[in-house]
C-alpha positions in Angstrom: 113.4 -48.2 27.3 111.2 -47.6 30.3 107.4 -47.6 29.7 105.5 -44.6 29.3 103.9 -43.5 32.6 100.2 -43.7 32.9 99.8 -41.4 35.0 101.5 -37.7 35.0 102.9 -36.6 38.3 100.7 -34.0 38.5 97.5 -36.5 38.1 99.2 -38.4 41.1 99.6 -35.4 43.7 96.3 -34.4 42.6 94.7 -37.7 43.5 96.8 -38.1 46.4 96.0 -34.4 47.4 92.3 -35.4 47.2 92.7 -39.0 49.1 95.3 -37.1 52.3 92.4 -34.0 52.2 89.3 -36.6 52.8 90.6 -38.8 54.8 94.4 -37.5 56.5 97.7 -38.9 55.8 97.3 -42.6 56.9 95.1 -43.1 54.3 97.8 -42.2 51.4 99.2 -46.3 50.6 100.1 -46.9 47.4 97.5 -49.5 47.2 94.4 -47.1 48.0 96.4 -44.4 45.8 96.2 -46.4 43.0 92.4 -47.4 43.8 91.8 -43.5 43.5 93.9 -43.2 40.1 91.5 -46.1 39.5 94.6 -48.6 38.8 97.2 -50.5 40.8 99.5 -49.1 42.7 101.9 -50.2 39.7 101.8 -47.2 37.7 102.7 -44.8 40.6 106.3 -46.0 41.0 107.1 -45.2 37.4 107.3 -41.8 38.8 107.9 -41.8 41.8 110.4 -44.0 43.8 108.6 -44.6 46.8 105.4 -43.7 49.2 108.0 -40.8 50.7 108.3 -39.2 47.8 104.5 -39.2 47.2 103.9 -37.6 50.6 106.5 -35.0 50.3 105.1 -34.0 46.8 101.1 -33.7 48.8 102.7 -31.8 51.6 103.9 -29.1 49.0 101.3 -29.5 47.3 99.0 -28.8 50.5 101.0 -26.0 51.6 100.1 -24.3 48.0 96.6 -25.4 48.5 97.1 -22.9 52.0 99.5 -20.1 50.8 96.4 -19.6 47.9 93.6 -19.5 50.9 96.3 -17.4 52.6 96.7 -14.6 49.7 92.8 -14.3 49.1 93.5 -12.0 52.0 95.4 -9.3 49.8 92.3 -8.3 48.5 90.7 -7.8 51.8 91.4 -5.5 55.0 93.1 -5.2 56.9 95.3 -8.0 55.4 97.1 -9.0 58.3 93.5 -9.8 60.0 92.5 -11.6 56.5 95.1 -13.7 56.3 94.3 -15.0 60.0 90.7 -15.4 59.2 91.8 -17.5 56.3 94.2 -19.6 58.0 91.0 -20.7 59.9 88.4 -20.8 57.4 91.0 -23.0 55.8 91.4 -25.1 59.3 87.1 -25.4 59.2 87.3 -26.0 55.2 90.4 -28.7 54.6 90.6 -29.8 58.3 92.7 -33.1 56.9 95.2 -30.9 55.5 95.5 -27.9 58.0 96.8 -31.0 61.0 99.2 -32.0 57.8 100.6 -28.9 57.6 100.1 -27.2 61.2 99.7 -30.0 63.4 101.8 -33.1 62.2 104.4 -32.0 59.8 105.7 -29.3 62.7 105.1 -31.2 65.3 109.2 -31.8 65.9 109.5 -27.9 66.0 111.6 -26.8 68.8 110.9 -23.1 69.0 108.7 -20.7 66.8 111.5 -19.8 64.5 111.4 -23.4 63.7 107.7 -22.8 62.8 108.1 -19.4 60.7 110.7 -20.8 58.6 108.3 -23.3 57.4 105.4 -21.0 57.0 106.8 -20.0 53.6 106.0 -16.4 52.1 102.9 -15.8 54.0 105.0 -15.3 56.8 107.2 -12.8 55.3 104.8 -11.2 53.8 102.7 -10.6 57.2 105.9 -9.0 58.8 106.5 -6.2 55.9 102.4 -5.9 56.5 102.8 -4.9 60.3 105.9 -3.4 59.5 104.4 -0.9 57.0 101.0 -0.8 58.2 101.2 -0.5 61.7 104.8 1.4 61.8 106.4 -1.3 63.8 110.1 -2.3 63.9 111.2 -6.1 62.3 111.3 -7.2 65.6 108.3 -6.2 67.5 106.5 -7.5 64.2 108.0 -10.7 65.0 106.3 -10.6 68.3 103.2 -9.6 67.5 102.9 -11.8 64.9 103.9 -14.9 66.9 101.6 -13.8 69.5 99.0 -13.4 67.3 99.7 -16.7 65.3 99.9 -18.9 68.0 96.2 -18.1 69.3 95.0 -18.1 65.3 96.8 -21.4 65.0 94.8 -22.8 68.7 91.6 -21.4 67.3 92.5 -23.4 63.9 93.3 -26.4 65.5 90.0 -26.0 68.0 88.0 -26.0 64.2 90.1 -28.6 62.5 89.6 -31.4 64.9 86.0 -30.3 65.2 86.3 -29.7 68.9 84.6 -26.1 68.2 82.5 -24.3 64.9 82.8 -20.9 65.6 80.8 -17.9 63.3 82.7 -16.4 61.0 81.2 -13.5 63.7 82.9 -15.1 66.2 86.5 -15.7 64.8 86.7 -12.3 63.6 86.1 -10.2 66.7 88.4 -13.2 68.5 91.4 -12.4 66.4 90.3 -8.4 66.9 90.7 -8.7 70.5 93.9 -10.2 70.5 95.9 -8.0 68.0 94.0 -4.9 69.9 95.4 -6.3 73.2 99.0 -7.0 71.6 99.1 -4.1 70.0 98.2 -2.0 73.6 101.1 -4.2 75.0 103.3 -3.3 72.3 102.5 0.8 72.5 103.0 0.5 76.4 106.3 -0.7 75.9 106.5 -3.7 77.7 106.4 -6.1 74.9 108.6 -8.7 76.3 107.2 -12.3 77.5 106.4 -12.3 81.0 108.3 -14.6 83.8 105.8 -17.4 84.2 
C-alpha cells in the first residue's frame, strides 16, 4: 500500500504558485519546493511524478490566477477596456507570473492564432463583447482585438519587467487611444494590415 501523501495536490500548486509568483519559474526545484512546504522534496513525488508535472499544474494554475483578474472586468465598463486594464494591472501586480504566461510559455507561438487559442475564455469572451457591443462582424473583432492585444500585451510586458510604472491615469487613456484609432480604421474601411 503506498503511503499517505503529506501534502494534498492542491497544498503543492499552492506553494509552488506562491514560490514561481515571488521569484519566476527557475526557482520552482523540487528541493526549494519542498523547503516552502516546509519538508523535503520527498513528499512531492507521491503526487506528482516529476518537476514537469508540478510546472504544468502552476501554469494552469497561473492562468486561473489571470482569467479571475481578467473577469473582475465584467463588472466594470466598458468591459472590453476592463479586461485590458486588468491584464496590466495584473502584469504590474504578479509580474513573475504574467512572463509565465505571456512571455515564456508562448514564446514558441508562430502566429496570433497560436496566441488566442491559449488565451482561454477571456478571449472568447472579448470577441462576443465587440461583437455585440460595438456591432462588429467575427472577423473584424478578431482584428481589433489582436490589434488591441498586442499593444495591451507590450504595455504589460513594459510593467512586468519593470522597464516602465505607468498611472493607472496613464494606461487607461493609452489603451483609449488605441481602440479609438482602430476603431476609426475599422469604420473607414480599410482594416487590413498595411504592406510594410
Amino acid at each position: 500500500m503506498p503511503p499517505k501523501p503529506k501534502f494534498t495536490r492542491e497544498e503543492i500548486v499552492a506553494a509552488a504558485l506562491k514560490l514561481v509568483s515571488e521569484k519566476g519559474m527557475s526557482a520552482l526545484t523540487s528541493r526549494d519546493l519542498g523547503i516552502s512546504l516546509g519538508s523535503s522534496a520527498r513528499p512531492i513525488f507521491t503526487v506528482f511524478h516529476s518537476m514537469q508535472e508540478v510546472q504544468e499544474a502552476v501554469m494552469l494554475a497561473a492562468m486561473e490566477r489571470f482569467e479571475a483578474y481578467a473577469h473582475k472586468a465584467a463588472n466594470l465598463g466598458p468591459v472590453f477596456k476592463q479586461v485590458g486594464m486588468q491584464m496590466i494591472l495584473f502584469a504590474k501586480a504578479e509580474p513573475k507570473l504574467y512572463q509565465l504566461i505571456f512571455m515564456s510559455s508562448i514564446s514558441e507561438a508562430q502566429t496570433f492564432d497560436d496566441i488566442y487559442a491559449r488565451l482561454g475564455s477571456v478571449a472568447d469572451e472579448c470577441l462576443e463583447v465587440l461583437q455585440k457591443d460595438y456591432d462588429l462582424s467575427k472577423d473584424n473583432a478578431k482584428t481589433l482585438f489582436e490589434h488591441v492585444w498586442i499593444h495591451t500585451f507590450g504595455i504589460g510586458a513594459l510593467c512586468a519587467t519593470g522597464m516602465c510604472d505607468f498611472s493607472h491615469e496613464q494606461i487607461a487613456e493609452m489603451l483609449t487611444q488605441d481602440f479609438t484609432a482602430m476603431m476609426m480604421l475599422m469604420k473607414s474601411g480599410k482594416s487590413n494590415r498595411p504592406a510594410m
